[in-house]
C-alpha positions as CSV (number, residue, x, y, z in Angstrom):
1,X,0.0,0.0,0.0
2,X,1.4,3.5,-0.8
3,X,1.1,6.1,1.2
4,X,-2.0,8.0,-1.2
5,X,-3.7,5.0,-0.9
6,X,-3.8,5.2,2.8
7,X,-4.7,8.4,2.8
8,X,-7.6,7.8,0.7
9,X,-8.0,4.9,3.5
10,X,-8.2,7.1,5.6
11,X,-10.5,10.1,4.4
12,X,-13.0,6.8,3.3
13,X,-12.6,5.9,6.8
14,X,-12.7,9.5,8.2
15,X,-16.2,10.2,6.5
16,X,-18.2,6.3,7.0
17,X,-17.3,5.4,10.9
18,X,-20.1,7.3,12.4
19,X,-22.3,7.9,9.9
20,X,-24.9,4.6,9.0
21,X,-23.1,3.2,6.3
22,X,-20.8,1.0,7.2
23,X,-16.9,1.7,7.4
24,X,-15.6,-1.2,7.6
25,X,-17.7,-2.4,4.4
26,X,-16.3,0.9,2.8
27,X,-12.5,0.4,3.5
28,X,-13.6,-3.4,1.9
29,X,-14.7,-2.2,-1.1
30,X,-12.1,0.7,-1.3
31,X,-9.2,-2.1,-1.5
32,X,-11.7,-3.9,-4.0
33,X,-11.6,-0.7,-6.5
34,X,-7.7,0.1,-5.9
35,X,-7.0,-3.3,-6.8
36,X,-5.7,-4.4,-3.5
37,X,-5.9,-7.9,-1.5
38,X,-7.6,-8.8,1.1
39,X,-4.1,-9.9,3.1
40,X,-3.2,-10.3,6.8
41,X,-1.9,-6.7,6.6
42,X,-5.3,-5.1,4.7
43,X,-7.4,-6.7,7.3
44,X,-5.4,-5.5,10.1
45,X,-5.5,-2.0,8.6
46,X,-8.7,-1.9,8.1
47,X,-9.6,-2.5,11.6
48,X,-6.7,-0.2,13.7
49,X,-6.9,2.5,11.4
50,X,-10.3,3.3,12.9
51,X,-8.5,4.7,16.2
52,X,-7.4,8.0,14.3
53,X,-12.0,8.3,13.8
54,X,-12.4,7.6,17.3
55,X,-9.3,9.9,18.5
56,X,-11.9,12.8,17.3
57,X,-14.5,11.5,19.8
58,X,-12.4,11.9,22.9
59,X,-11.2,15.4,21.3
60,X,-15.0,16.7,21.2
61,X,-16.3,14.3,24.5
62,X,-13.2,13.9,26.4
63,X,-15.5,15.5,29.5
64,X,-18.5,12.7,29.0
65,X,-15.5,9.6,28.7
66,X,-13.5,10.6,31.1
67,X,-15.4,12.9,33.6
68,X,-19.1,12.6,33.7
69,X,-18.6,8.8,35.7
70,X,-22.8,8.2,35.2
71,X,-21.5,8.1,31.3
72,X,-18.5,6.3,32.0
73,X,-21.0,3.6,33.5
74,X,-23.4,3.0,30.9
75,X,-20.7,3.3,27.9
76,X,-19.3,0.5,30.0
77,X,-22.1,-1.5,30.7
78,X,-22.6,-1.1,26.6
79,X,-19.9,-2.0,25.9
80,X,-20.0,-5.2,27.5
81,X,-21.9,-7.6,25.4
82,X,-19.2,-6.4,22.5
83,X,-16.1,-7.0,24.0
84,X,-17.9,-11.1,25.3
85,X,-19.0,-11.4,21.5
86,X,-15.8,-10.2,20.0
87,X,-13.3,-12.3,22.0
88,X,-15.4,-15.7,21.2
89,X,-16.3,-14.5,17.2
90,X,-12.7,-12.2,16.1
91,X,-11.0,-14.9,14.4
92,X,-14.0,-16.3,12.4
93,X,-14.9,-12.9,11.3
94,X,-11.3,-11.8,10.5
95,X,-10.7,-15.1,8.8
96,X,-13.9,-15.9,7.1
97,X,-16.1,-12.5,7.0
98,X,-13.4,-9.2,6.6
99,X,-12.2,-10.7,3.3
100,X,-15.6,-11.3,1.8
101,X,-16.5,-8.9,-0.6
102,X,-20.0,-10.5,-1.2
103,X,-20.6,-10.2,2.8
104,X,-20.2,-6.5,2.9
105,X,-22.7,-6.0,-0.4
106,X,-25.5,-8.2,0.7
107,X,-24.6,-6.4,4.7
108,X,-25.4,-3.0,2.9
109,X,-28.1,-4.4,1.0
110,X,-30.0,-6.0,3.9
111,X,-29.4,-3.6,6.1
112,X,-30.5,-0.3,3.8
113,X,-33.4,-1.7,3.4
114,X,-34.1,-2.3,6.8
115,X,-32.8,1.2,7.7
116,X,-35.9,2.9,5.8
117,X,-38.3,-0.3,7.1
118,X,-37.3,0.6,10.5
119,X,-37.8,4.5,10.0
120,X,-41.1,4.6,7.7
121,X,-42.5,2.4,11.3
122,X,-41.0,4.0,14.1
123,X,-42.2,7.1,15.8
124,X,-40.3,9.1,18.3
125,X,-42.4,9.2,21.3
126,X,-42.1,12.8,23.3
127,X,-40.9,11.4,26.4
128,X,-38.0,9.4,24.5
129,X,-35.0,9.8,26.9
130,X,-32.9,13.2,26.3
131,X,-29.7,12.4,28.9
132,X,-27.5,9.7,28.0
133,X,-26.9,10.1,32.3
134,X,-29.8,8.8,33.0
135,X,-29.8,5.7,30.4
136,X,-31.2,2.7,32.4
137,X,-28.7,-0.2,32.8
138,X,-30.3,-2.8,30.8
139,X,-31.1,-0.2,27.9
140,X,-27.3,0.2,28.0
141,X,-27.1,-3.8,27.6
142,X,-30.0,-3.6,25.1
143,X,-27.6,-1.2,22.7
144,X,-24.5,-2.8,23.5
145,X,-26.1,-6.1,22.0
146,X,-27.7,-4.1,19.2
147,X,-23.8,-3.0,18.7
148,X,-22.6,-6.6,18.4
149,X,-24.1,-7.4,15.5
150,X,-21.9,-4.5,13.7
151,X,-19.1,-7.6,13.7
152,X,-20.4,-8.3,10.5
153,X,-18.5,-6.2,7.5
154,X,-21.2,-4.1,6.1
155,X,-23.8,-3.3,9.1
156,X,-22.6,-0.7,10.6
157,X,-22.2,-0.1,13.7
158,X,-23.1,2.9,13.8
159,X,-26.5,2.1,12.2
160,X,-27.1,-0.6,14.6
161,X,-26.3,1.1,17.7
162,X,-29.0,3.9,16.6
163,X,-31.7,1.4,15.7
164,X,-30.6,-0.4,19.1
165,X,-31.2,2.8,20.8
166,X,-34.5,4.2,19.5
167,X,-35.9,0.9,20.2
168,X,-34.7,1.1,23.8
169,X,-36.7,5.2,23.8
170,X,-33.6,7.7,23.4
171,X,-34.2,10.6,21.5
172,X,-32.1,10.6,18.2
173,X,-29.9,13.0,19.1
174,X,-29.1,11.3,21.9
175,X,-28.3,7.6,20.9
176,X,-26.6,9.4,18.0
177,X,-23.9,11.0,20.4
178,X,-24.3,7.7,22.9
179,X,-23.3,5.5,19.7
180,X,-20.1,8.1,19.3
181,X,-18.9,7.4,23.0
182,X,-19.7,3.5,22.4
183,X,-17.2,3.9,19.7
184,X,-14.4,4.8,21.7
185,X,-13.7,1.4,23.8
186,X,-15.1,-1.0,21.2
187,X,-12.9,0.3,18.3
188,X,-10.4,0.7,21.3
189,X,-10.4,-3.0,22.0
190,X,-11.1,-4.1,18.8
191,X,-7.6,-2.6,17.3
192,X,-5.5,-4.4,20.4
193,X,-7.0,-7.5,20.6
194,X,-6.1,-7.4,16.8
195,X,-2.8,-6.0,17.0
196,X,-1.6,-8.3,19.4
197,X,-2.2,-11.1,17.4
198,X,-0.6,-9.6,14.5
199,X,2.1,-6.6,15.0
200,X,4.9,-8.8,14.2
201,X,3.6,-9.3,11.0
202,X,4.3,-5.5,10.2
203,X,7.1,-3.9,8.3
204,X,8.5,-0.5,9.8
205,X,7.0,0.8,6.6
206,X,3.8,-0.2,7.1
207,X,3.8,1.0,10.5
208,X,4.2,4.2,8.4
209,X,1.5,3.2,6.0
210,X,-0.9,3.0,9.0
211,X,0.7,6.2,10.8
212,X,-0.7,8.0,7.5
213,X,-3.9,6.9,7.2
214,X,-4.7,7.4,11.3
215,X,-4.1,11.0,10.5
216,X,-6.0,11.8,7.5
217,X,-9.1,9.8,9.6
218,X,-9.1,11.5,12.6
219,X,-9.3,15.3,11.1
220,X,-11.9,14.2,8.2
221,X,-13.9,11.9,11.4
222,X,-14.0,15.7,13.4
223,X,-16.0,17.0,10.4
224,X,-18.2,14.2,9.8
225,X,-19.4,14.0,13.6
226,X,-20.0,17.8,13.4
227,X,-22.7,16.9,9.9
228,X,-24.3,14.0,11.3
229,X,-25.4,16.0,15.0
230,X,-26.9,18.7,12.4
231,X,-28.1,16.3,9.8
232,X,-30.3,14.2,12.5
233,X,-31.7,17.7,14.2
234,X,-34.1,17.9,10.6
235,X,-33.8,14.7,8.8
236,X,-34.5,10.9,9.0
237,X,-32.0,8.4,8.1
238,X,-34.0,7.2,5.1
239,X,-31.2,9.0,2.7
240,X,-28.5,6.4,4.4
241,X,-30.6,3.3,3.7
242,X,-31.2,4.1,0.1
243,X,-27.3,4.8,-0.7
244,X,-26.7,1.8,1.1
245,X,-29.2,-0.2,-1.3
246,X,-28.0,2.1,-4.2
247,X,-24.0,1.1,-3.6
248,X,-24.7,-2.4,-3.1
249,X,-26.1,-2.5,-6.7
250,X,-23.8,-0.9,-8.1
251,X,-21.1,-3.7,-6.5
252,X,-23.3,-6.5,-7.9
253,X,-23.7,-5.0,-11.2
254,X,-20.0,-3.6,-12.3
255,X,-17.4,-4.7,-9.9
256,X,-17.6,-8.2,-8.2
């Protein structure tokens, strides 16, 4: 991988982790269009290089990870059903999932479609919970299960954390910045448990490769979290679900 490529890694990644579209399933496809293999290496990169996206989150919520300890409770309570799931299911999903282009389209198919099922049927109810703070326990568990799913290449776990949530009776807005925290110690341990498995497997120069791409993530993630908290204050997430559907088909029909 040169180092343009991982930049365009990176701004790919910067723009898809927290909107409902699937980032990993992007960086997938990405490697698909520039002609690169799905090797030890791409897989690992496409999973650590998500830490520069969720860098931005502790920039803008540092005070709600690291201060506000009714937060740091429920974002750990979350977070739990994740980190079970992901230590039992990594290796199948790295070995058998990550690399399968077809996965990620029929991910983004399914779950576009889903996405404007689910809003077209689900009214916001005016007492839907406002303060993350207050987030009952098990609604925590409820979205932290929700999240687990994401461990499939093209859901989104973004998009299934805010389904998860407005099932549970949080305001969009809400489970929109809840899903941001959330973020933080799955991607967290998600990128180590990788990593330690395979960091010996890296060059120097890919260490480099990977430095690059972190970067150019992080700063394009801080504008993307900025668009989605105005995007949600006026609109639906209908738009998300149909260019999931619409790049799926354009996958199927010209490219695998």
């Amino acid at each position: 991988m040169t180092i343009l490529q991982s930049i365009i890694f990176g701004v790919v990644e910067g723009v898809t982790e927290f909107l409902p579209i699937s980032s990993t399933g992007h960086m997938i496809l990405t490697a698909k269009l520039l002609g690169l293999t799905q090797t030890n290496f791409m897989k690992s990169f496409e999973i650590a290089i998500q830490l520069g996206a969720i860098l931005s989150v502790v920039v803008l919520y540092w005070k709600s990870l690291f201060v506000n300890r009714a937060i740091m409770k429920r974002i750990a309570i979350a977070f739990i059903p994740t980190g079970i799931l992901g230590l039992i299911f990594h290796g199948l999903v790295k070995e058998y999932l990550l690399g399968s282009n077809m996965t990620v389209v029929l991910a983004l198919l399914i779950g576009g479609i889903l996405l404007i099922a689910f809003e077209w049927t689900h009214n916001e109810k005016e007492d839907a919970l406002e303060d993350v703070a207050h987030l009952s326990y098990w609604r925590a568990a409820l979205i932290g299960v929700a999240q687990s799913v994401a461990m499939i290449p093209g859901v989104s776990r973004s998009a299934a954390t805010i389904v998860g949530g407005m099932l549970a009776g949080l305001k969009r807005k809400t489970i929109v910045e809840f899903s941001f925290l959330l973020a933080v110690p799955t991607m967290l341990a998600a990128t180590i448990l990788d990593l330690s498995k395979s960091y010996k497997d890296f060059s120097a120069d890919q260490f480099d490769v990977l430095a690059v791409g972190f970067i150019a993530s992080f700063f394009v993630a801080l504008a993307s979290i900025k668009f989605l908290l105005r995007f949600v204050k006026t609109n639906t997430f209908v738009s998300f679900g149909v260019y999931r559907i619409a790049v799926a088909v354009l996958f199927l029909l010209f490219v695998l």
